[in-house]
Backbone as a ProteinNet text record, in pm:
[ID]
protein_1_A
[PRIMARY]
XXXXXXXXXXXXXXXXXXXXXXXXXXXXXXXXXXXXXXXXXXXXXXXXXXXXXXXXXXXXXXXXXXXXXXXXXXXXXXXXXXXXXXXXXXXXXXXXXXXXXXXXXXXXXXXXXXXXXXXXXXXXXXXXXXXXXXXXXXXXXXXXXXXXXXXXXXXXXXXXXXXXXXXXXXXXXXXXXXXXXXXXXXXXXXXXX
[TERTIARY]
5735.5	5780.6	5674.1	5553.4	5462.2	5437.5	5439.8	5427.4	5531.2	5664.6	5754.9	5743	5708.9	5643.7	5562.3	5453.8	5368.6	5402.9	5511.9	5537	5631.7	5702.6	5785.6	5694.7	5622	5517.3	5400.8	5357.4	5324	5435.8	5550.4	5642.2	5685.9	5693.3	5663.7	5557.2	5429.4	5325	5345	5386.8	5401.8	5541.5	5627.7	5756.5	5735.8	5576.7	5548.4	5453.6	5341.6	5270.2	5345.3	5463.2	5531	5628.3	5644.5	5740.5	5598.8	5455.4	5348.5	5382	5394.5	5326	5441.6	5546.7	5694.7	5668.9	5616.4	5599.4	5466.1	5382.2	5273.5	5325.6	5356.9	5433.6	5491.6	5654.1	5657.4	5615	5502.6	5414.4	5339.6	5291.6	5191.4	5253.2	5389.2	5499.2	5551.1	5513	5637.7	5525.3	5394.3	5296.5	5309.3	5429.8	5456.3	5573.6	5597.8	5704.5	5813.8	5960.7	6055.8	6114.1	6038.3	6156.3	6271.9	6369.8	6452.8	6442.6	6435.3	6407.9	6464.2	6579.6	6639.8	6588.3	6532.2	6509.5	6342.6	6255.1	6142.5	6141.3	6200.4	6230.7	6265.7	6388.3	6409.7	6274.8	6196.7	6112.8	5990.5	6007	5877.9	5898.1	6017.6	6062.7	6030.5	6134	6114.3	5966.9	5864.4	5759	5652.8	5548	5537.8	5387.3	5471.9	5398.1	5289.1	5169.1	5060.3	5090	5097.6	5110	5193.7	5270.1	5325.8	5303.5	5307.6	5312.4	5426.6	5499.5	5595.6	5573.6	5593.1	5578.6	5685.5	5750.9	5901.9	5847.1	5894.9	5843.5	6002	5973.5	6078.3	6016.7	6156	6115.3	6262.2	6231.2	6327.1	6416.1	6357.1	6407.6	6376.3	6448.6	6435.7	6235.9	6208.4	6063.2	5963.9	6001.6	5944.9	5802.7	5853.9	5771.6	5764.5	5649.8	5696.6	5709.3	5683.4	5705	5641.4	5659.2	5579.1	5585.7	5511.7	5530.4	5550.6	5658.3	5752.5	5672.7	5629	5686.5	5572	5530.9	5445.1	5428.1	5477.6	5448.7	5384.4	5312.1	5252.5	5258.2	5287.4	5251.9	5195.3	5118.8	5076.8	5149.9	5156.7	5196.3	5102.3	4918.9	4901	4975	4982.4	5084	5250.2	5317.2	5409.1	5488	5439.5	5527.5	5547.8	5514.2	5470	5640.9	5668.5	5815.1	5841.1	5770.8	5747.3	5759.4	5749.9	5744.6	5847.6	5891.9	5953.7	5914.3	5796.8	5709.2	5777.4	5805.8	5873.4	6053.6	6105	6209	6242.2	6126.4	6146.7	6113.8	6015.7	5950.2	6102.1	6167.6	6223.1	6418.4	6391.6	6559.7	6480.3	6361.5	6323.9	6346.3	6296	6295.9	6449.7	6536	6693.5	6786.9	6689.9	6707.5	6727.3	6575.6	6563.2	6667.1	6655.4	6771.2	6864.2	6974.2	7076.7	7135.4	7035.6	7065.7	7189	7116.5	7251.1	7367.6	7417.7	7509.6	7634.5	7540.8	7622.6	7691.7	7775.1	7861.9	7793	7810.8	7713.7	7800.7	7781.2	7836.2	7858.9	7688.7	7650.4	7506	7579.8	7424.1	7375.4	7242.7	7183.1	7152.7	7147.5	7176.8	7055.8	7024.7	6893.3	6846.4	6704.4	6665.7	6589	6665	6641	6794.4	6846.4	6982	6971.9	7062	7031.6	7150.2	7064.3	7197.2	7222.3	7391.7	7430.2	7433.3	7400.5	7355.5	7298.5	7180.9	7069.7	7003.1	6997	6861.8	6834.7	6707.4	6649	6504.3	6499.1	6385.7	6352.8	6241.2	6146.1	6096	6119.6	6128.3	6025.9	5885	5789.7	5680.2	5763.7	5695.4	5572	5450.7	5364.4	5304.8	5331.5	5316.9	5164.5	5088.9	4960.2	5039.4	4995.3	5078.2	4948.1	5009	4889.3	4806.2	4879.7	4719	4817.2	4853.6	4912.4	4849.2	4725.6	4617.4	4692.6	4746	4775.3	4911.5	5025.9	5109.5	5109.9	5105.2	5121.9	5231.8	5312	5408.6	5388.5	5320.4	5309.2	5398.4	5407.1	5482.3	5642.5	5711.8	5896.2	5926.4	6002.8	6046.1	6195.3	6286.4	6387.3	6398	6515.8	6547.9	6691.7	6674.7	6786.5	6834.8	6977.6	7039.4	7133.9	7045	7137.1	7269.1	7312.8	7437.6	7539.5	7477.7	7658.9	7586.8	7458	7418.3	7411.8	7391.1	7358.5	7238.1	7214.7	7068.9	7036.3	6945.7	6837	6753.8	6766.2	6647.2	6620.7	6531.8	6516.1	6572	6570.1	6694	6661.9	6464.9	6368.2	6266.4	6201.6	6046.2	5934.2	5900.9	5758.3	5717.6	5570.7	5477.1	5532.6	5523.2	5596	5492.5	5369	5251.8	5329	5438.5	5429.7	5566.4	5645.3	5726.6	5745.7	5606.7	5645.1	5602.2	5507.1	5475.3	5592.6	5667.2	5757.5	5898.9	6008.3	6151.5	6164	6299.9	6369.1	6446.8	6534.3	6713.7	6744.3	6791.8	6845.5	6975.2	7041.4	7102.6	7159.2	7290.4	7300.1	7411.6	7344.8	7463.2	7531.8	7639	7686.8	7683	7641.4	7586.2	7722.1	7727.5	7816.5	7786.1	7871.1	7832.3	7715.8	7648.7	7549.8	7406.3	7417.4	7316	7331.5	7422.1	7433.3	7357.3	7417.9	7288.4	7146.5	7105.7	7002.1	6899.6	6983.4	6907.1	6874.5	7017.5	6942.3	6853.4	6794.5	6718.4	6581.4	6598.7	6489	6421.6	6492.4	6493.2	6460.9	6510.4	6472.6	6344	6345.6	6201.2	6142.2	5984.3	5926.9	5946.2	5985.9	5941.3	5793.8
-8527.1	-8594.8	-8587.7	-8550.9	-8609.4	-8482.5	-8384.8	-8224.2	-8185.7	-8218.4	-8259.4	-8270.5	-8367.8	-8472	-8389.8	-8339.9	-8248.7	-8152.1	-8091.1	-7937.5	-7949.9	-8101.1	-8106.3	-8173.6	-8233.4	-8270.6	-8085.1	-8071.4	-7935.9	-7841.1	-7817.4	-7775.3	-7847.3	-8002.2	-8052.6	-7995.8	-8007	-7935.9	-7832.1	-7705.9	-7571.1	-7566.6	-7628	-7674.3	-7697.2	-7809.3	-7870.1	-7778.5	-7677.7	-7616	-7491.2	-7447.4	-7346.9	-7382.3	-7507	-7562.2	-7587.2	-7608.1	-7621.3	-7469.9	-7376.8	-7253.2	-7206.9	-7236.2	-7208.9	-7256.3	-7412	-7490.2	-7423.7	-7367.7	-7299.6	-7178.2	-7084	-6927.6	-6962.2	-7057.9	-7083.9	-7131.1	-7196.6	-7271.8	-7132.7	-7099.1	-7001.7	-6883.4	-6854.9	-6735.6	-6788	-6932.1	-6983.5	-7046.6	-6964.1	-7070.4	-7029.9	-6890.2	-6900.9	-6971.7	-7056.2	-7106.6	-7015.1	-7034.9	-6980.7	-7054.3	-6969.2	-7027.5	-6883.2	-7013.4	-6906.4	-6827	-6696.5	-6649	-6706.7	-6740.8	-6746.6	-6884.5	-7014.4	-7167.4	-7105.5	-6963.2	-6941.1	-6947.2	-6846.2	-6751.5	-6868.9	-6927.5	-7054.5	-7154.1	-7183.8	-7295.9	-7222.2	-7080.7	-7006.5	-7022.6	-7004.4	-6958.8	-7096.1	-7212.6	-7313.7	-7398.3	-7367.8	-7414.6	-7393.9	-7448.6	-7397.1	-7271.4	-7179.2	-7063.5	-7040	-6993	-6963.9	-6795.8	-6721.5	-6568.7	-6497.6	-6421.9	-6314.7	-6168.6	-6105.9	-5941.5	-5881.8	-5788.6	-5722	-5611.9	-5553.2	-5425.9	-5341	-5244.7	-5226.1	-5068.1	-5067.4	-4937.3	-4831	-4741.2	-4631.4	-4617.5	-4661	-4662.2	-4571.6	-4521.1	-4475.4	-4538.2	-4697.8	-4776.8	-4918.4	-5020.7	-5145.2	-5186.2	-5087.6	-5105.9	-5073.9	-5050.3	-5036	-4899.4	-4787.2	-4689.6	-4582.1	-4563.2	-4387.5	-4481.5	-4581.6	-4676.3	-4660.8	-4557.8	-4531.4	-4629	-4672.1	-4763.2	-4695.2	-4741.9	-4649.6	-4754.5	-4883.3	-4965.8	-5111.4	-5113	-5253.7	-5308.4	-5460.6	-5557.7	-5676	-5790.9	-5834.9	-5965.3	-6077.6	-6213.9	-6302.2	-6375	-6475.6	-6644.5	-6756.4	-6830.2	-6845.3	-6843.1	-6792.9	-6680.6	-6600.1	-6492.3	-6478.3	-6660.4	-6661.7	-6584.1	-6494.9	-6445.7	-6324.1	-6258.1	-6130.7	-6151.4	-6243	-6266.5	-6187.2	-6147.5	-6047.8	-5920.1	-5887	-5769	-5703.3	-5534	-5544.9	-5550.2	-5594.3	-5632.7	-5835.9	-5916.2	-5994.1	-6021.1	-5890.1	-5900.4	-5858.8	-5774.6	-5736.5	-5881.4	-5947	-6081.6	-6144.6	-6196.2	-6247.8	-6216.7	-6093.8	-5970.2	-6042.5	-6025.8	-6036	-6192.3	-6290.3	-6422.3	-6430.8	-6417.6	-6476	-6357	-6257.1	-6156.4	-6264.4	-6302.7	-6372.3	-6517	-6604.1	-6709.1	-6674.8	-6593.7	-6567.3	-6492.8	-6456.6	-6437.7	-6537.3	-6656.9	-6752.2	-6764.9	-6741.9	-6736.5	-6585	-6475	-6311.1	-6330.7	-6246.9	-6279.5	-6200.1	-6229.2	-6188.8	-6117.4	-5979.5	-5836.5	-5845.5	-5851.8	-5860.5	-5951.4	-5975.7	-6111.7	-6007.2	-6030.3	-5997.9	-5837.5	-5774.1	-5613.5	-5583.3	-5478.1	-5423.9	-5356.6	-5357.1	-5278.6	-5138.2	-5077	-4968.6	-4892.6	-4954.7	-4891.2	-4785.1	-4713	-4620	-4633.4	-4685.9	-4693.4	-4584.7	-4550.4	-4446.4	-4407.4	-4323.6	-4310.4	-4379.7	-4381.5	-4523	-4453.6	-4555.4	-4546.6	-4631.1	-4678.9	-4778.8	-4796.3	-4954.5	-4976.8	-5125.5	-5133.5	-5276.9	-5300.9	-5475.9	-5500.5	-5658.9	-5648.5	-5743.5	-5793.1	-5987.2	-6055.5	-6137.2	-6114.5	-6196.9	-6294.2	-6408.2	-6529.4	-6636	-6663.2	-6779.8	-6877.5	-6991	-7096.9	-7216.2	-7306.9	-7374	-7443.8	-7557.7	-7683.1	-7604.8	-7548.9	-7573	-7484.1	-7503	-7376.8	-7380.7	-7511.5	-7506.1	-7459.8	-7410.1	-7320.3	-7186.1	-7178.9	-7023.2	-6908.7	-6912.8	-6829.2	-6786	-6658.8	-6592.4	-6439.6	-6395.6	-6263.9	-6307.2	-6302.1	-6285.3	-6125.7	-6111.8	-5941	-5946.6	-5855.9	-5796.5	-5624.8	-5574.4	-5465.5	-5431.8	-5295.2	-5304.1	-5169.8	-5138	-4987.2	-4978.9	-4902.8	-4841.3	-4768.5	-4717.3	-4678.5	-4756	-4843.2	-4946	-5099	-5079.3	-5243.1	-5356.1	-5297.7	-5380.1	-5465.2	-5588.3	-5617.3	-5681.8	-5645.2	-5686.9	-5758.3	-5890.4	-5974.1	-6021.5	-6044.1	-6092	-6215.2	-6201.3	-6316	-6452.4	-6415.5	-6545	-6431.7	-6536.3	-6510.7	-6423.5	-6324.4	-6249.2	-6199	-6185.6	-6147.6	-5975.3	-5927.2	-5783.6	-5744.9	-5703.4	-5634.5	-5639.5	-5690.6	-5740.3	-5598	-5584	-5501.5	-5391.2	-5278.9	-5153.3	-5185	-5282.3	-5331.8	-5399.2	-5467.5	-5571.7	-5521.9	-5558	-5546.2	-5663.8	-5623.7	-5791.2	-5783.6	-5866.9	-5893	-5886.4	-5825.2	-5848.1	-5901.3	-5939.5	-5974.5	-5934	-5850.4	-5780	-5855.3	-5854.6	-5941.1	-5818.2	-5842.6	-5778.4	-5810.3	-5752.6	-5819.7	-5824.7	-5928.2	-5950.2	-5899.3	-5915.4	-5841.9	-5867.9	-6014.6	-6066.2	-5982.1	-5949.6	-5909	-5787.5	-5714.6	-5528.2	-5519.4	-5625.4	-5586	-5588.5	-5707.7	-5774.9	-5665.7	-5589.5	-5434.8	-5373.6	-5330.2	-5191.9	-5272.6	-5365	-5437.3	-5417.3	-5420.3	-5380.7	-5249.4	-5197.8	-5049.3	-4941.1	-5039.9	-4922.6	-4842.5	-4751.5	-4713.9	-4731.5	-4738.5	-4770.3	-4652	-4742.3	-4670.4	-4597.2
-2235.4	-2354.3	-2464.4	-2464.7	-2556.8	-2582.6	-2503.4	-2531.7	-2627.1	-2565.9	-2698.2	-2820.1	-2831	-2956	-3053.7	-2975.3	-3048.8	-3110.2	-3033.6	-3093.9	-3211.5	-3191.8	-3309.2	-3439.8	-3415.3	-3533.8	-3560.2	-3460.2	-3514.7	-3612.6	-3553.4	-3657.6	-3757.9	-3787.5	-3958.5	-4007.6	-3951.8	-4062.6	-4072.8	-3993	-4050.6	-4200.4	-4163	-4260	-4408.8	-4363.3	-4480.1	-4580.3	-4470.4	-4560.7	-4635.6	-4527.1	-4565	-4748.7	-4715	-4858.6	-4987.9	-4931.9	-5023.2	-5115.1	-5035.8	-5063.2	-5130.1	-5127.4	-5173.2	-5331.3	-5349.8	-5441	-5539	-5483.2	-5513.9	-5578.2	-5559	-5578.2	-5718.1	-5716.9	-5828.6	-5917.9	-5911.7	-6038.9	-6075.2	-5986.7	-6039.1	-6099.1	-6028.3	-6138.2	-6273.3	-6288.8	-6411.2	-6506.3	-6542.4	-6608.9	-6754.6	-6750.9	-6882.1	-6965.7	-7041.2	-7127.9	-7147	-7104.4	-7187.4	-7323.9	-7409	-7572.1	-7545	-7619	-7686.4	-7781.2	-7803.7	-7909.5	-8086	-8061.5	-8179.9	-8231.1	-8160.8	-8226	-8218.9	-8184.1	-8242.3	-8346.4	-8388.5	-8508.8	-8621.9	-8594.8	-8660.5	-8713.7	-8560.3	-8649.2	-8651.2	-8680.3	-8768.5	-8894	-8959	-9108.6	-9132.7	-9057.5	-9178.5	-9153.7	-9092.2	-9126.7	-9261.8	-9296.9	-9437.3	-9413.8	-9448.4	-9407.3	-9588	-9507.3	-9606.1	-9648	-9572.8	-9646.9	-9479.9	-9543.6	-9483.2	-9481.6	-9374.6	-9366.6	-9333.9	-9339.1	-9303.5	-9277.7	-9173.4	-9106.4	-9074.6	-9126.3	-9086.9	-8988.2	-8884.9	-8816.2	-8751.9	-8753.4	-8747.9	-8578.2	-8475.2	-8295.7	-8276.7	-8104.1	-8059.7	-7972	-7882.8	-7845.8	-7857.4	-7728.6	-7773.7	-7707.4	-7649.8	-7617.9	-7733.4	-7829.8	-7949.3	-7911.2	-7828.6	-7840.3	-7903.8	-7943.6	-8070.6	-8174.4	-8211.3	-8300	-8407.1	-8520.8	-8643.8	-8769.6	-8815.3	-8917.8	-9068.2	-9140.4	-9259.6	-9372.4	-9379.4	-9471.7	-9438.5	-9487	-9496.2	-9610.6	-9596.8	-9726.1	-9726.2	-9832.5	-9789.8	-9891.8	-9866.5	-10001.7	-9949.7	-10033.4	-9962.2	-10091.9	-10039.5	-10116.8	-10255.2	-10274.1	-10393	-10471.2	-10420.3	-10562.2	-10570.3	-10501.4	-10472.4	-10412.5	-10305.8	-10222.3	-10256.6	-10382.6	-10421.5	-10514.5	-10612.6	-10603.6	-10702.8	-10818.4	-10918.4	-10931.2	-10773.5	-10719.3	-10633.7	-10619.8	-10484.1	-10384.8	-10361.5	-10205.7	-10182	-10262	-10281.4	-10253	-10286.5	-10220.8	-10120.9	-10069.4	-9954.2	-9833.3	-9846.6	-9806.6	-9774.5	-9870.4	-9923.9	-9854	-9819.7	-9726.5	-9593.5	-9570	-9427.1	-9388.6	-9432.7	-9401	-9398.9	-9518.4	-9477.1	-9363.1	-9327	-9187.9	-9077.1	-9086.4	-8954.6	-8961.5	-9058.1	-9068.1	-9029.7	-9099.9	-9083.2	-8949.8	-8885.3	-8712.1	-8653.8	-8660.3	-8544.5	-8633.1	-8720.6	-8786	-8750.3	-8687.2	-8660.3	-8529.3	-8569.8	-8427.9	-8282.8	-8154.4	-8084.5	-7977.1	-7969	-7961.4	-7774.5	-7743.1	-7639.9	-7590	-7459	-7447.1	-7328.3	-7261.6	-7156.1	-7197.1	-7289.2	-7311.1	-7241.6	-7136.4	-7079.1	-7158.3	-7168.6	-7318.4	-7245.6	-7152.9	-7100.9	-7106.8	-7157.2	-7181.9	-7296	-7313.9	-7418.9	-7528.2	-7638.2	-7763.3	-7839	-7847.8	-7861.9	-8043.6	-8079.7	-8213.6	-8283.7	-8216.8	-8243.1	-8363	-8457	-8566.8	-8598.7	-8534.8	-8490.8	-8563	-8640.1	-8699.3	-8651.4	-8609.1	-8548.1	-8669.4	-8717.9	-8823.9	-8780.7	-8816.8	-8702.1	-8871.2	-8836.6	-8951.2	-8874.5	-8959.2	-8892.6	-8995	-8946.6	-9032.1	-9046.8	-9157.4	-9135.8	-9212.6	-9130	-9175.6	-9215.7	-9308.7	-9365.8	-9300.1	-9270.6	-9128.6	-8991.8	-8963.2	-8805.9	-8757	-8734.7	-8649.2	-8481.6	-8460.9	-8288.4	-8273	-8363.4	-8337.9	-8310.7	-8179.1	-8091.4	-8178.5	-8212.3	-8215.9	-8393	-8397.8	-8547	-8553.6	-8510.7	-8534.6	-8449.3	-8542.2	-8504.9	-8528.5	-8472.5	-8508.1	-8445.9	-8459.9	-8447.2	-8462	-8393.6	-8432.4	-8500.5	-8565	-8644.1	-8610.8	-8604.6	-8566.6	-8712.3	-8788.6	-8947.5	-8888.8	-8776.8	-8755.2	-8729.8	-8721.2	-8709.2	-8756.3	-8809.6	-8866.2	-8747.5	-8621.2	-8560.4	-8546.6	-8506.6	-8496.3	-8381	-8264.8	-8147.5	-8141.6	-8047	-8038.1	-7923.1	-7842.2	-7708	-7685.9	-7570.2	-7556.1	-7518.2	-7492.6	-7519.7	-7536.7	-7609.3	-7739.4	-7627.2	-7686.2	-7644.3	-7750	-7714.4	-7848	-7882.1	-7951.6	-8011.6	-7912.7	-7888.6	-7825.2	-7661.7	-7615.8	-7500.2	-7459.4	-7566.5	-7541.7	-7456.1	-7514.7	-7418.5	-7260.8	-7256.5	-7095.7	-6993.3	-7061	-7002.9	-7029.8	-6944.5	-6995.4	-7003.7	-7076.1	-7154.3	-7176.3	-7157.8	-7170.4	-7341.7	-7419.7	-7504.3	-7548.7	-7695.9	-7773.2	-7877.6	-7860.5	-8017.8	-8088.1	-8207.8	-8315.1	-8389.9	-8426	-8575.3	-8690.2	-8746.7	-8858.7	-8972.3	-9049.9	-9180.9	-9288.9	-9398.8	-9524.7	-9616.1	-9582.2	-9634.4	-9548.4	-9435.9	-9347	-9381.9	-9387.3	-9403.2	-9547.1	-9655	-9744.8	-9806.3	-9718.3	-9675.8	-9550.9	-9467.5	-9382.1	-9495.7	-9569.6	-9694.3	-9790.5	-9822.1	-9906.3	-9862.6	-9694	-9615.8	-9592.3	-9555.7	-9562	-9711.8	-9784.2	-9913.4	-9914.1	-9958.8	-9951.5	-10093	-10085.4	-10206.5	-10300.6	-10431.5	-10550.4	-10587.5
[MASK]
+++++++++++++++++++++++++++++++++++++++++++++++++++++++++++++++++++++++++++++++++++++++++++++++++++++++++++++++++++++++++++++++++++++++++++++++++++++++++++++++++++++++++++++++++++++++++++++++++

């Protein structure tokens, strides 16, 4: 009976260290945060941002590789946003880009971004934001992608840093974009005078 006893209390502690280590595994796999991409993006714009960059780059997929950069712009809130300028409206296509996201209708959820989009012309469109006192907000570069063949637009389907792309896969999100967004891409896209 007591030999019994033992082996069944010896097997709680194996049970118990076995459920430690269970409990362990996932903490230590999950020490990164999931945001959603789209309430990032959201409470990037409406925070009060000090100066912006815009980087518009010409890629061949949603891993953003071969990723040549066509187009860079730049304001900061001293020279109002460059509003004088077309580096200003470009600022200016990009921020109501990213707004106007949760508003597009949404094509496909979960899209593997190893999939291959079919008459893709594809531009990674990556804003990186300084914002005034909020030194302890993590999240400065939002980006999306955009396919000029059918005006579609790509966004992860939760937040990673753009740098994180060609290393990692990620579930994507494609919207269709409306008539306000199709002209708000070519606003983007223009090329400089």
């Amino acid at each position: 009976m007591k030999e019994k006893k033992i082996g069944l209390e010896i097997f709680a502690i194996i049970l118990i260290l076995v459920g430690c280590l269970i409990v362990l595994y996932f903490y230590g796999n999950s020490n990164k945060i999931t945001i959603n991409c789209l309430n990032a993006i959201e409470d990037t714009c409406l925070r009060e941002i000090q100066g912006t960059e815009v980087t518009i780059y010409k890629t061949t997929d949603l891993h953003g590789s071969n990723a040549e950069p066509c187009n860079k712009t730049v304001g900061s809130k001293e020279d109002n946003f460059a509003s004088n300028k077309r580096d200003g409206v470009k600022l200016w296509a990009t921020k109501q880009m990213f707004l106007n996201l949760g508003s597009l209708k949404v094509v496909k959820e979960d899209y593997a971004d190893n999939l291959n989009i079919d008459n893709a012309n594809l531009y990674l469109i990556e804003a990186n934001h300084d914002f005034a006192d909020e030194k302890e907000y993590k999240i400065k570069n939002i980006y999306m992608f955009l396919n000029t063949s059918n005006y579609h637009v790509y966004i992860p389907k939760n937040y990673c840093e753009p740098k994180d792309l060609i290393n990692y896969s990620y579930k994507y999100i494609e919207f269709e974009s409306n008539e306000i967004t199709k002209t708000l891409i070519d606003l983007l896209l223009e090329p400089k005078s």
